[in-house]
Each structure stands twice: as C-alpha cells, then as structure tokens.
N, C-alpha and C positions, 0 to 999 in steps of 0.2 A: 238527243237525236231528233231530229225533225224527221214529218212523216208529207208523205204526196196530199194535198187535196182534192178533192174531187174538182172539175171544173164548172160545175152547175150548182148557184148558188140553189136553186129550184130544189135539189139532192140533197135526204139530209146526209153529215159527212160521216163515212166510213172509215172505219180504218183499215185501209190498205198493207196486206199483205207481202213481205217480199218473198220473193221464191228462193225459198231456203229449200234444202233438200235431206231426204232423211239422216243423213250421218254429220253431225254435230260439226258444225263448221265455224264457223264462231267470233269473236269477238268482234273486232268491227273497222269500219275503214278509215281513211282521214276526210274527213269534211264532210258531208251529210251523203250517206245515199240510200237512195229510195228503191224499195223492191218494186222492179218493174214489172213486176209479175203479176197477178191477178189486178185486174183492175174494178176492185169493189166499189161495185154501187147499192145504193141504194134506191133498188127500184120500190113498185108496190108489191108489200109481201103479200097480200090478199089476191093476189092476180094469178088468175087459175085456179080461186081454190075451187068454183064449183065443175073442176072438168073430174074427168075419169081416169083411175091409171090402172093402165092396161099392157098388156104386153100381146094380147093376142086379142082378137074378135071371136067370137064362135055362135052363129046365128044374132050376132048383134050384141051378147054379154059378155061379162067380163071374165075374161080369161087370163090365170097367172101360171107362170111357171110354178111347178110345186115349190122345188127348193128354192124360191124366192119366197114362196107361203112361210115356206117349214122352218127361213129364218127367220122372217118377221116375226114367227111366234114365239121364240126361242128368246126372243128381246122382247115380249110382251106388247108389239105394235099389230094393231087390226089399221087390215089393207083402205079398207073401209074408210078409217077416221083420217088413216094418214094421205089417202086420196082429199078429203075434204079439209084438210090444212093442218093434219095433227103435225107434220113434216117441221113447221113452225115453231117448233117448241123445241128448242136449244137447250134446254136445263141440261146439266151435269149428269145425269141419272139418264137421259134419254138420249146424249147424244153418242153414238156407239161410235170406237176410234181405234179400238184391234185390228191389226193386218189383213184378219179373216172377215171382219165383219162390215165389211162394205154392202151397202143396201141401195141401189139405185132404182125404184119400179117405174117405169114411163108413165107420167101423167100427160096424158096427152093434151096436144092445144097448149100447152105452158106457156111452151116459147112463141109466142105473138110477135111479132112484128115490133110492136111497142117493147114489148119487154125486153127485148134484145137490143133494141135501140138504147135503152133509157141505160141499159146496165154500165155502170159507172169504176172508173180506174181507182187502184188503190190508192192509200197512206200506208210506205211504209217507208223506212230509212236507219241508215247504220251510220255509228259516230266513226268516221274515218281517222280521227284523231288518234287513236291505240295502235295503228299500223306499225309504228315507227319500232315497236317492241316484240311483232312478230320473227318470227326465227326463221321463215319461210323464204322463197324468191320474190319478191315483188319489181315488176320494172318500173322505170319512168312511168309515169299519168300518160294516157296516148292523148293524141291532138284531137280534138272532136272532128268527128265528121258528120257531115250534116245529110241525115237521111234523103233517098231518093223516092218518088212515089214509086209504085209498081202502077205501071199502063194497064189499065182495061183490054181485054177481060181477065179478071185475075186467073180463072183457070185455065186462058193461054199459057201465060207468062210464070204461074208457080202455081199447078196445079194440087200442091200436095199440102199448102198452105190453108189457114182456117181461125176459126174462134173457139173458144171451150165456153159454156156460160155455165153457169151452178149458184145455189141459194148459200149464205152464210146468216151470221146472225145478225153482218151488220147491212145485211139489205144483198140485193142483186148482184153479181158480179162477172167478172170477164175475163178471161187470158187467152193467149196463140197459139196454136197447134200445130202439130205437122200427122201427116197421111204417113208413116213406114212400114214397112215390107214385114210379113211375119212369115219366119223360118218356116212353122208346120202348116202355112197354108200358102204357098207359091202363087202370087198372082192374085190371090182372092183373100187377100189382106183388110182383116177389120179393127185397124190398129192405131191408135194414135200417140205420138210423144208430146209432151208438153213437162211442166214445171212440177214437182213435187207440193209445191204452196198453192195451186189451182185444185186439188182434189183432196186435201189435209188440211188439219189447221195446226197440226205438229202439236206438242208437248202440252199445251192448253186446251186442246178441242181433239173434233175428230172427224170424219170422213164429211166434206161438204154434200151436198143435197143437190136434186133435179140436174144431175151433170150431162151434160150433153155437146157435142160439134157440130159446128155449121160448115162445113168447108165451100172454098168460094166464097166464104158469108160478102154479099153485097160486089158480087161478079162484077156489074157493070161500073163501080168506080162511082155511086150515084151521092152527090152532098148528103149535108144530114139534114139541110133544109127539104129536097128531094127525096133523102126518105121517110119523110112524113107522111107522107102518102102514096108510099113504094108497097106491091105486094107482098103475098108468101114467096112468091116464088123468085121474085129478085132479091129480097133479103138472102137467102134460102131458098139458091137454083137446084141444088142437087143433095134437097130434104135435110131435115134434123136425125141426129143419131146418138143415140139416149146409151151411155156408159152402162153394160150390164155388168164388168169389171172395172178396176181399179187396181193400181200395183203401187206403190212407193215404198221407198227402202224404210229398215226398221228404225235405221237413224233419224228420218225426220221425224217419223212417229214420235220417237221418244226426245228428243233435240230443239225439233223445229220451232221457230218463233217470230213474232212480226215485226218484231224491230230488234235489232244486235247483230246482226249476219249470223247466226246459232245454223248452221247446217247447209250454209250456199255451197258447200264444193259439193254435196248429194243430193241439190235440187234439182229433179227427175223424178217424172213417174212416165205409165202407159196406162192406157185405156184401149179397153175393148169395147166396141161399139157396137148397134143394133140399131136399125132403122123402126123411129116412132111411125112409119106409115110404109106401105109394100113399097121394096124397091124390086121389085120384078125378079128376086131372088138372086140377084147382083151383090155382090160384097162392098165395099166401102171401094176399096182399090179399082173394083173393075168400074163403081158408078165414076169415079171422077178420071179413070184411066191412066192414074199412074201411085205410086208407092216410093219412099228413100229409103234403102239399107242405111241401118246406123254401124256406122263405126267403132268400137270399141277400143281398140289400136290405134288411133291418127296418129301421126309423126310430133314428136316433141315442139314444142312452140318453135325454138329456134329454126326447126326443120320446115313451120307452115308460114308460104309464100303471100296466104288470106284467109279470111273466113267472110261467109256470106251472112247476118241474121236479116230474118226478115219477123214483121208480127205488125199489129194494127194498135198503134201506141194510142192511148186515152186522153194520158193528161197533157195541157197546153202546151203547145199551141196547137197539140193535136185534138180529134174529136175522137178518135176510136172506129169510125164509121169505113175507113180507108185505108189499105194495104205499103208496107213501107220495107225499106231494105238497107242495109248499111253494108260497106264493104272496105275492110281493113287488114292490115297485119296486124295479125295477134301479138300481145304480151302477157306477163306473168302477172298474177295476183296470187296473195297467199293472207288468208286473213287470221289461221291458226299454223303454228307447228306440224300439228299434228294431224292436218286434212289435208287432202292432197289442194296441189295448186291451182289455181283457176285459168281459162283464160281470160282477156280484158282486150277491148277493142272501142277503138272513138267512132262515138254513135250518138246522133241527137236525137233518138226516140226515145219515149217516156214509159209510164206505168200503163199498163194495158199488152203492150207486147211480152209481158213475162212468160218464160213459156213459148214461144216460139222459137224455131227449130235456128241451127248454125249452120250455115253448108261449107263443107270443103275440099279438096282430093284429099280422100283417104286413103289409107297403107295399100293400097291394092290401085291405085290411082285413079279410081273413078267419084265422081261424085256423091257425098253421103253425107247425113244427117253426124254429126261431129261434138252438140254441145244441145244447150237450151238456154233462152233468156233468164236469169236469175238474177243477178241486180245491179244497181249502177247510182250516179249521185242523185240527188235530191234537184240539184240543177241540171241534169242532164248533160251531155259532152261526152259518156264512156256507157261500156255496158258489159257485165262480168257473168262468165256461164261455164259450169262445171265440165270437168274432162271426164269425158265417160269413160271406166272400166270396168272390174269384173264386179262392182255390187250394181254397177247400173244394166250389166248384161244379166245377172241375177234376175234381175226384176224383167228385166224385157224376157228371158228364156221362158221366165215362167207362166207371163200373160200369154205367152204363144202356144207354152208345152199344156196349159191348161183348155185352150180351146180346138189344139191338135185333135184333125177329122172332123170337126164338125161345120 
C-alpha cells in the first residue's frame, strides 16, 4: 500500500492517517488509496510549549475545571508539566486511548497563525487490490470530478464548514469539519462532525492532543503565499475552539488503523467544543449563525440524486490553505462483508479534507450533514464516506445528552 506524502519537502514526512472509523471496516481497496483524512504534518512540536493551559482566567491565574484536574490525576499527569510540553511524550504507558478518557486542556496561544499554516496532509492508503473478493455491493469506480473552489467568504457560502487541527506523534496535523445542530441545546449548538481518524489513532494509539476548530479557518480565500503574513483574526475570524469532548465509536478504538481501510464504513466521530478566548457567551452555532442536522436515515444510494463534500484538501496540487467542494451521484463501496456499505463519489480533492461533512436531502427532504470524508485513492479521482446509522447517532446522542443544559 502506498501512503500520501506531505507536500513540503521543508516537512519532515508524516505518516498520514486515513479516516477509518471505529467499527472495523477493513481490508482494502483496488489500486492505492489514500485516507484523506487528517492531514499530518509535521509542524514544530516545541511550538507553544512555553504558553499556559487554561481553561478559565481568574484574577489573571490559572484556572481548571476540577474534573479536568481529577482526571489528569487519575492518569498521573500534572497540569503543570503537561502545559510546558509533557503532552509530547507519546510513549505507550502515557498515551491514554479508552472511550472515557479523553483529555483535552486549552493551552492557549497554540494555534498561532504559523502553526496552523504549517500543519501538514497525511500518508495514508489502502491496497484496492482485495476488492474483487469482497462479498459486499461495490459499484463501477465513479468518473472523477474535478473540485470547485468555494468563493470568498467562506462563511457566506458554507458557513458550517471548518478545520480540526490536533498534535500526533508524527508532528502537527489537520482535517475538515462541520458546525451540527445538537438535539439538547437548540440553536446554541457546540458541536462539530468530523472523521473518527482526526481525534483517535485507533487500535495502536489513542486520543490525539491539543484538538481544536477553526471554523471559516481563512474566510477571505487569502494564498498561502498571503497568509504569511495574514493575522489572528483572518486565519481565525470567528476564534479557536478547543475540544472539551470527544466521541468516536468503540470500533475504531479497537479496529482503527492507518493503512488497510480497518474501520472506514465507522469513520466518524463529534466534538464538543469551547472557546480558548470569550466569545461574549455565544455558542459555537450562534457565533457562526448557522448549524446541519445530521441525518441518520438518508435514502439508499440508488434513492440519492447527489451528495455535496466539501473540506480544505492538503496534498498536491492542493495547499490546505483553501475551501473546496465536489458534487456527484453517489455509489456503493463495500470494503468488508461484514460492515455496512460506503458511499463513493468522483472527487479530485486530496488528504486534508478527511473529515469533512457530505451534504444531501435527507429522508425528511431538507438539507443535512449525510456522511464524512474518509477515504479515496492515493491518485485522487474519488472519495468514500461512511453511511451513518445507529452506532454513529450513538455517538452523536451522547455528545449531546452529555452536555444537555449546559
């Protein structure tokens, strides 16, 4: 299996993750492809370690949520060390990968400007070769379709769209998100969808580091030569927001992997978010003014007329820096027996958009989040994302029912 390379010789290379998802999905495709999903870079890992992580202010110190204390301790990490770079240290023994023990505390000041810039698309890819002996649906290969930019400003034109960034071992990394709607808080939704392989490292690792969204990340549609010396506030018009949750199914957990397709028909997770700086007591939803119901139920493939993906693709001939969308009739993929089917649509976006959302009319005929980027070839031409049902509304109920009233 061939994996994605980073496109900066500058970068050292990472290996790239595909957005596999927790329920073991498996074996692999015909001809190379590459999880388009997190797009791991390798930025500088020393970068931010002399900032603060906080989660609140109080006369100017440092202030933690208890039960953010009470599990640190419980895992034997002092807040302390792991604000000044203990975070760093990926050993087996330290790095915690149970469903419950997601650790995220806001270091703030992380996400610089630079660092988000710099973070780099995966390597990851699946031997397409095995296809022929699955038992599953697979259709024809779709005809590629060659992405569209999304027009300036992005939060005109697809408000609910975004970036995920978070630390791994093998350096900085990046995938696409989407803004949806949460049942127990109407309107005031601090929710986002993205890829199960953007916040796991599945079956070998465990819950990635300093996870956060930028939504609008780089509103104005500005180069990457441009944003070299773009602010905060145009990289990141409307603030960073620092994952206090984490959900992905138990399958990826125990399944998930970076190369073989092990778990893409359950690549999916949610995040709940919180603002690293005041947002005027505004939700995520109300600051960007809009939210997607996801769909659980969409119409069987043969029933959907298209699907919308949209995410900010990394590797060549993309840069990562700019918003993109592809729009097709779906087909079937089926990479095991015994996982449900995917779907598959021709798409020339690459690694980097993993994890970003699918739009399509849903069983109720309105518009709704439907799938997420999870993976596609190593050449690019197609792009395959899990049908959500009831283990991926599992996981969505409970990031919701968990922060229900507050």
């Amino acid at each position: 299996m061939r994996s994605i390379r980073p496109s900066s010789t500058a970068r050292r290379e990472g290996r790239a993750r595909r957005g596999t998802s927790p329920v073991l999905a498996a074996v692999a495709l015909a001809s190379a492809l590459a999880l388009t999903a997190t797009a791991c870079g390798s930025g500088d890992a020393d970068a931010g370690s002399d900032t603060s992580a906080t989660a609140a202010a109080d006369d100017g110190k440092l202030k933690i949520p208890d039960d953010i204390k009470d599990r640190l301790k419980e895992h034997g990490i002092d807040l302390d060390k792991w604000r000044d770079g203990a975070w760093k240290d990926w050993s087996k023994d330290d790095w915690l990968r149970e469903a419950n023990e997601f650790i995220n505390p806001i270091i703030e000041d992380l996400w610089d400007p630079d660092r988000m810039r710099d973070a780099e698309e995966p390597e990851q890819e699946v031997d397409e070769s095995d296809i022929s002996g699955d038992q599953g649906v697979t259709d024809p290969t779709p005809e590629p379709v060659q992405a569209q930019a999304v027009p300036p400003s992005y939060h005109a034109n697809a408000p609910t769209a975004g970036k995920v960034f978070f630390d791994s071992p093998e350096g900085t990394m990046v995938c696409s998100a989407t803004v949806v709607q949460d049942p127990a808080n109407p309107g005031k939704s601090n929710m986002v969808w993205t890829a199960g392989h953007c916040v796991h490292a599945g079956k070998k690792g465990g819950w990635y580091r300093n996870i956060a969204f930028v939504p609008s990340y780089n509103d104005g549609g500005k180069s990457a030569k441009e944003l070299e010396s773009a602010t905060q506030e145009e990289i990141a018009p409307y603030g960073i927001w620092w994952g206090d949750w984490a959900q992905t199914s138990d399958q990826w957990i125990e399944q998930g992997g970076s190369t073989g397709g092990d778990g893409a028909a359950y690549d999916f997770a949610v995040i709940h978010v919180t603002p690293e700086k005041g947002s005027g007591g505004k939700s995520l939803e109300e600051t960007v003014g809009s939210a997607l119901p996801v769909d659980f139920k969409a119409p069987a493939v043969p029933q959907m007329k298209e699907m919308t993906a949209i995410g900010y693709p990394a590797a060549p001939p993309y840069d990562g820096q700019t918003l993109y969308r592809c729009q097709d009739r779906p087909g079937r993929l089926s990479l095991a027996a015994s996982d449900p089917t995917m779907y598959r649509i021709g798409c020339s976006m690459t690694a980097g958009s993993s994890g970003g959302g699918w739009v399509a009319t849903g069983s109720d005929g309105k518009q709704a989040l439907v799938s997420n980027t999870s993976i596609g070839p190593v050449t690019s031409g197609w792009l395959a994302g899990p049908r959500l049902g009831e283990e991926a509304k599992g996981v969505y109920d409970a990031v919701s029912e968990k922060f229900a009233g507050q």
